[in-house]
N, C-alpha and C positions, 0 to 999 in steps of 0.2 A: 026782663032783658038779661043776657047770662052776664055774666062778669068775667072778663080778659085780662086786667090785671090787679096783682093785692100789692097796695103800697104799704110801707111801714114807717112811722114814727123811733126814732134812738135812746132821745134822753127821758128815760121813764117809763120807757117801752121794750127795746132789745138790750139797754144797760140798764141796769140797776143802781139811781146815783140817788145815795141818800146824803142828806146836808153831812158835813164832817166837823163843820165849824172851824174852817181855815178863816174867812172874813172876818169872826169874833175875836179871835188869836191875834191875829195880825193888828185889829184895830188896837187891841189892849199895849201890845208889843210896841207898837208906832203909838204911844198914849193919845190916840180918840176913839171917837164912838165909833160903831157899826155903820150909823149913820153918814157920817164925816168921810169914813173910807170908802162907801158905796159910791158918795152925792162926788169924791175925788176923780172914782175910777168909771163912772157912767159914762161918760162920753166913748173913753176909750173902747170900752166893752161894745157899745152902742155902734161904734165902726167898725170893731172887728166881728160883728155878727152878720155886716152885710158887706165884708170885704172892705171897706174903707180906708183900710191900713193892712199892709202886711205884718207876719211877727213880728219883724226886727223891729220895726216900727214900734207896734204894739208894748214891745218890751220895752222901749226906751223911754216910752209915752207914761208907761207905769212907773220906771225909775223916777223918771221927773217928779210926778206927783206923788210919789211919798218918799221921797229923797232915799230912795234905795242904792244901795253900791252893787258890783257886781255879784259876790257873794250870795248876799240878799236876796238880789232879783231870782237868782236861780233855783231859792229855795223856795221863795214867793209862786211860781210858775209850778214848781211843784206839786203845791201845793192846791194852787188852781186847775191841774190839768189831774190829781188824783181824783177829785170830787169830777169834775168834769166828765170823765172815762166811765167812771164808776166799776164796774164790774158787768160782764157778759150775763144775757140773761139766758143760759145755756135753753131750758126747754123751749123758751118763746124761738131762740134764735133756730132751733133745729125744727120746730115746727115750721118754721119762717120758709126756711129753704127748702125743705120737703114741697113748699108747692109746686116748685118748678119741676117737670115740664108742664105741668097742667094748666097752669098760670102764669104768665109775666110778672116779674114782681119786681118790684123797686123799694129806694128809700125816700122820705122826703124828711126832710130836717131843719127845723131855726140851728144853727151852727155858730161856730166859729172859727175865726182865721187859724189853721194848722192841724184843724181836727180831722180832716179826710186820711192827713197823713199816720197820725197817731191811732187811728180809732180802724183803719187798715192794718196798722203791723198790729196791732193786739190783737181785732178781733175778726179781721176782714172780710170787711163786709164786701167789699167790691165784688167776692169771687163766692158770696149767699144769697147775690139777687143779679137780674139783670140793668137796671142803673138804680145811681147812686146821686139822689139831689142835693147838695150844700145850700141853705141863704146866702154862705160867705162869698162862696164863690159865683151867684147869682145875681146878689145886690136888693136881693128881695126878701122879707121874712111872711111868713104865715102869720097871718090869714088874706094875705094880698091875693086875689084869684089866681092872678098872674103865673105866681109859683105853684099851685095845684095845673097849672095846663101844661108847663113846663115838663113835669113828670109825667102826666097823661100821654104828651105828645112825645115823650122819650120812648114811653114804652108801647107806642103805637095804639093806642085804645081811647075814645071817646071819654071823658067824663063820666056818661053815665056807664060806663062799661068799667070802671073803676071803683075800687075800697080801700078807703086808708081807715089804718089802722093806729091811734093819738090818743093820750093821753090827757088833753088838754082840750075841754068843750070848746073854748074857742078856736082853737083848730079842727075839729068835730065841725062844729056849724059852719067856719068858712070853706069846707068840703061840701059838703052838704049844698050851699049856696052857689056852686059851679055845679053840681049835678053829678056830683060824685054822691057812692053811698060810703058810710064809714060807722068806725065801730068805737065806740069811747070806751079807751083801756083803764080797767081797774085793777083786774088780776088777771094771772093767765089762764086758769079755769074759765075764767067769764068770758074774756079776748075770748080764746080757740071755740068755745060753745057759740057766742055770739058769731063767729065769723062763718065758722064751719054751717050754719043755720042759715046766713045771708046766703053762700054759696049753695050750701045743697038744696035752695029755695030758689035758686038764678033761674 
Protein backbone atom coordinates (compact mmCIF):
# COMPACT_ATOMS: atom_id res chain seq x y z
CA UNK A 1 0.00 0.00 0.00
CA UNK A 2 1.69 3.47 -0.97
CA UNK A 3 2.43 5.84 1.84
CA UNK A 4 0.73 9.39 2.11
CA UNK A 5 2.22 10.73 4.97
CA UNK A 6 6.07 10.74 6.76
CA UNK A 7 5.88 11.61 10.32
CA UNK A 8 8.87 12.71 12.29
CA UNK A 9 10.21 12.18 15.78
CA UNK A 10 12.32 15.90 17.48
CA UNK A 11 14.19 14.85 20.33
CA UNK A 12 17.02 12.59 19.02
CA UNK A 13 15.79 12.81 15.66
CA UNK A 14 15.55 16.51 14.04
CA UNK A 15 17.64 17.90 17.18
CA UNK A 16 20.56 16.75 18.23
CA UNK A 17 20.30 16.74 22.16
CA UNK A 18 23.26 15.27 23.78
CA UNK A 19 23.23 15.02 27.83
CA UNK A 20 25.21 18.40 29.02
CA UNK A 21 25.09 17.37 32.56
CA UNK A 22 22.97 20.40 33.79
CA UNK A 23 21.03 17.82 36.34
CA UNK A 24 24.63 16.62 37.71
CA UNK A 25 25.71 20.38 38.30
CA UNK A 26 22.63 21.56 39.85
CA UNK A 27 22.44 18.53 42.19
CA UNK A 28 26.11 19.02 43.45
CA UNK A 29 25.33 23.04 43.65
CA UNK A 30 21.92 22.34 45.59
CA UNK A 31 24.33 19.69 47.82
CA UNK A 32 22.21 16.27 46.60
CA UNK A 33 22.34 13.42 44.54
CA UNK A 34 21.21 13.30 40.93
CA UNK A 35 19.02 11.11 42.30
CA UNK A 36 17.40 13.43 45.04
CA UNK A 37 16.86 16.22 42.22
CA UNK A 38 15.30 13.97 39.62
CA UNK A 39 12.92 11.82 42.59
CA UNK A 40 12.23 16.32 43.57
CA UNK A 41 11.47 17.38 40.07
CA UNK A 42 9.48 14.19 38.49
CA UNK A 43 6.15 14.91 39.17
CA UNK A 44 6.68 18.40 37.87
CA UNK A 45 8.24 17.18 34.61
CA UNK A 46 5.75 14.33 34.47
CA UNK A 47 2.85 17.30 34.03
CA UNK A 48 4.53 19.30 32.02
CA UNK A 49 4.98 16.49 29.41
CA UNK A 50 1.24 16.04 29.11
CA UNK A 51 0.20 19.68 29.78
CA UNK A 52 -0.66 19.42 33.28
CA UNK A 53 0.66 22.71 34.20
CA UNK A 54 1.45 25.65 32.33
CA UNK A 55 5.09 27.26 32.51
CA UNK A 56 4.39 29.69 35.00
CA UNK A 57 3.23 26.96 36.83
CA UNK A 58 5.88 24.68 35.99
CA UNK A 59 8.50 27.36 37.06
CA UNK A 60 7.26 27.95 40.33
CA UNK A 61 6.63 24.19 41.05
CA UNK A 62 10.49 24.03 40.50
CA UNK A 63 11.29 26.97 42.64
CA UNK A 64 9.49 25.42 45.41
CA UNK A 65 11.12 22.14 45.32
CA UNK A 66 14.63 23.12 45.29
CA UNK A 67 14.26 26.40 47.06
CA UNK A 68 15.20 28.43 44.07
CA UNK A 69 15.06 32.42 44.06
CA UNK A 70 14.38 34.22 41.03
CA UNK A 71 17.72 34.54 39.82
CA UNK A 72 18.26 30.87 40.10
CA UNK A 73 15.16 29.67 38.54
CA UNK A 74 16.16 31.53 35.28
CA UNK A 75 19.50 30.15 35.06
CA UNK A 76 18.02 26.73 36.07
CA UNK A 77 15.46 26.93 32.99
CA UNK A 78 18.38 27.74 31.04
CA UNK A 79 19.79 25.35 31.55
CA UNK A 80 16.94 22.75 31.05
CA UNK A 81 15.69 24.35 27.84
CA UNK A 82 19.63 24.31 26.35
CA UNK A 83 19.77 20.47 26.68
CA UNK A 84 16.29 20.35 25.86
CA UNK A 85 16.59 22.36 22.19
CA UNK A 86 19.68 20.87 21.52
CA UNK A 87 20.72 21.82 18.19
CA UNK A 88 19.05 21.54 14.72
CA UNK A 89 19.78 18.43 12.93
CA UNK A 90 20.28 20.41 9.64
CA UNK A 91 20.50 17.35 6.94
CA UNK A 92 17.76 15.23 8.52
CA UNK A 93 15.79 18.44 8.87
CA UNK A 94 16.30 19.49 5.13
CA UNK A 95 15.86 16.08 3.95
CA UNK A 96 12.53 16.15 6.23
CA UNK A 97 11.09 18.99 4.27
CA UNK A 98 12.08 18.14 0.84
CA UNK A 99 9.35 15.66 1.05
CA UNK A 100 6.72 17.69 0.75
CA UNK A 101 4.83 18.12 -1.90
CA UNK A 102 5.11 14.42 -2.44
CA UNK A 103 4.13 13.65 0.93
CA UNK A 104 2.32 15.03 3.88
CA UNK A 105 4.34 15.22 6.56
CA UNK A 106 4.18 15.85 10.09
CA UNK A 107 5.71 15.82 13.56
CA UNK A 108 4.70 13.80 16.52
CA UNK A 109 6.53 14.40 19.89
CA UNK A 110 6.65 13.33 23.87
CA UNK A 111 7.04 17.29 24.68
CA UNK A 112 7.02 19.64 26.85
CA UNK A 113 5.01 22.64 28.26
CA UNK A 114 6.68 25.87 26.06
CA UNK A 115 8.38 23.78 23.67
CA UNK A 116 6.10 24.41 20.42
CA UNK A 117 6.98 27.97 21.31
CA UNK A 118 10.78 27.71 21.46
CA UNK A 119 11.55 24.90 19.19
CA UNK A 120 9.34 27.26 16.36
CA UNK A 121 11.52 30.44 16.80
CA UNK A 122 14.75 28.51 16.65
CA UNK A 123 14.18 26.09 14.37
CA UNK A 124 10.58 26.17 12.84
CA UNK A 125 9.20 23.45 12.41
CA UNK A 126 5.76 24.51 11.92
CA UNK A 127 6.50 26.00 8.48
CA UNK A 128 8.90 22.12 7.46
CA UNK A 129 6.02 20.03 7.79
CA UNK A 130 2.25 20.23 7.48
CA UNK A 131 1.29 19.56 11.39
CA UNK A 132 2.91 19.76 14.14
CA UNK A 133 1.81 17.17 17.24
CA UNK A 134 2.89 18.23 21.09
CA UNK A 135 1.98 15.37 24.09
CA UNK A 136 1.83 18.68 25.95
CA UNK A 137 -0.65 20.01 24.41
CA UNK A 138 -2.60 16.75 23.84
CA UNK A 139 -2.44 15.16 27.19
CA UNK A 140 -1.24 12.09 25.74
CA UNK A 141 2.43 10.71 25.39
CA UNK A 142 3.76 7.83 23.04
CA UNK A 143 3.26 5.03 22.85
CA UNK A 144 -0.55 5.60 23.74
CA UNK A 145 -2.25 4.62 20.31
CA UNK A 146 -4.34 7.46 20.83
CA UNK A 147 -1.64 9.99 19.85
CA UNK A 148 -0.35 8.03 16.60
CA UNK A 149 -4.20 8.48 15.27
CA UNK A 150 -4.20 12.06 16.27
CA UNK A 151 -1.35 12.74 13.80
CA UNK A 152 -2.71 10.29 11.27
CA UNK A 153 -5.99 11.93 11.19
CA UNK A 154 -4.23 15.50 11.08
CA UNK A 155 -2.68 14.64 8.27
CA UNK A 156 -5.53 13.01 6.53
CA UNK A 157 -4.06 9.36 5.87
CA UNK A 158 -4.97 5.92 7.44
CA UNK A 159 -2.35 4.44 9.70
CA UNK A 160 -1.47 2.06 7.49
CA UNK A 161 -0.73 4.86 4.90
CA UNK A 162 1.65 6.28 7.50
CA UNK A 163 5.76 6.25 8.61
CA UNK A 164 7.15 7.76 11.67
CA UNK A 165 10.21 8.15 11.91
CA UNK A 166 11.67 7.69 16.16
CA UNK A 167 14.27 7.16 17.68
CA UNK A 168 13.03 5.25 20.56
CA UNK A 169 11.76 1.17 19.87
CA UNK A 170 9.33 1.82 22.05
CA UNK A 171 7.78 4.47 20.10
CA UNK A 172 8.89 2.21 16.95
CA UNK A 173 6.51 -0.63 18.09
CA UNK A 174 3.73 1.47 19.55
CA UNK A 175 3.41 2.72 15.72
CA UNK A 176 3.73 -0.38 14.45
CA UNK A 177 0.78 -1.70 16.74
CA UNK A 178 -1.69 0.99 15.15
CA UNK A 179 -0.59 0.02 11.73
CA UNK A 180 1.55 2.53 10.94
CA UNK A 181 5.09 1.55 9.31
CA UNK A 182 8.08 3.30 10.84
CA UNK A 183 11.68 3.49 10.75
CA UNK A 184 13.93 3.27 14.18
CA UNK A 185 16.45 6.16 13.84
CA UNK A 186 19.96 5.64 14.60
CA UNK A 187 21.74 7.86 12.09
CA UNK A 188 20.81 9.80 9.32
CA UNK A 189 22.48 7.58 6.71
CA UNK A 190 20.57 4.66 8.03
CA UNK A 191 17.00 6.96 8.75
CA UNK A 192 17.15 8.44 4.86
CA UNK A 193 18.24 4.75 3.41
CA UNK A 194 15.84 3.04 5.50
CA UNK A 195 12.99 5.36 4.64
CA UNK A 196 13.76 6.32 1.12
CA UNK A 197 13.49 1.99 0.70
CA UNK A 198 10.07 1.88 2.66
CA UNK A 199 8.90 4.47 0.06
CA UNK A 200 10.41 3.63 -3.10
CA UNK A 201 8.98 0.06 -2.00
CA UNK A 202 5.22 1.70 -1.21
Amino acid sequence: MAIDAVIFDIGGVLEITPPTGWQARWATDLGLSTEQLEERLAPVFAAGAVGGMLLPQVEAEIAAALALDEVALAHFMDDLWTEYLGTLNEPLADYFAALRPRYRTGILSNSFVGAREREDALYGFAARCDAVVYSHEEGLLKPDPALYRIVCDRLRAPPERCVLVDDSQVCVDGARAVGMHAVRFDTNAQAIRDLDRLLGGA
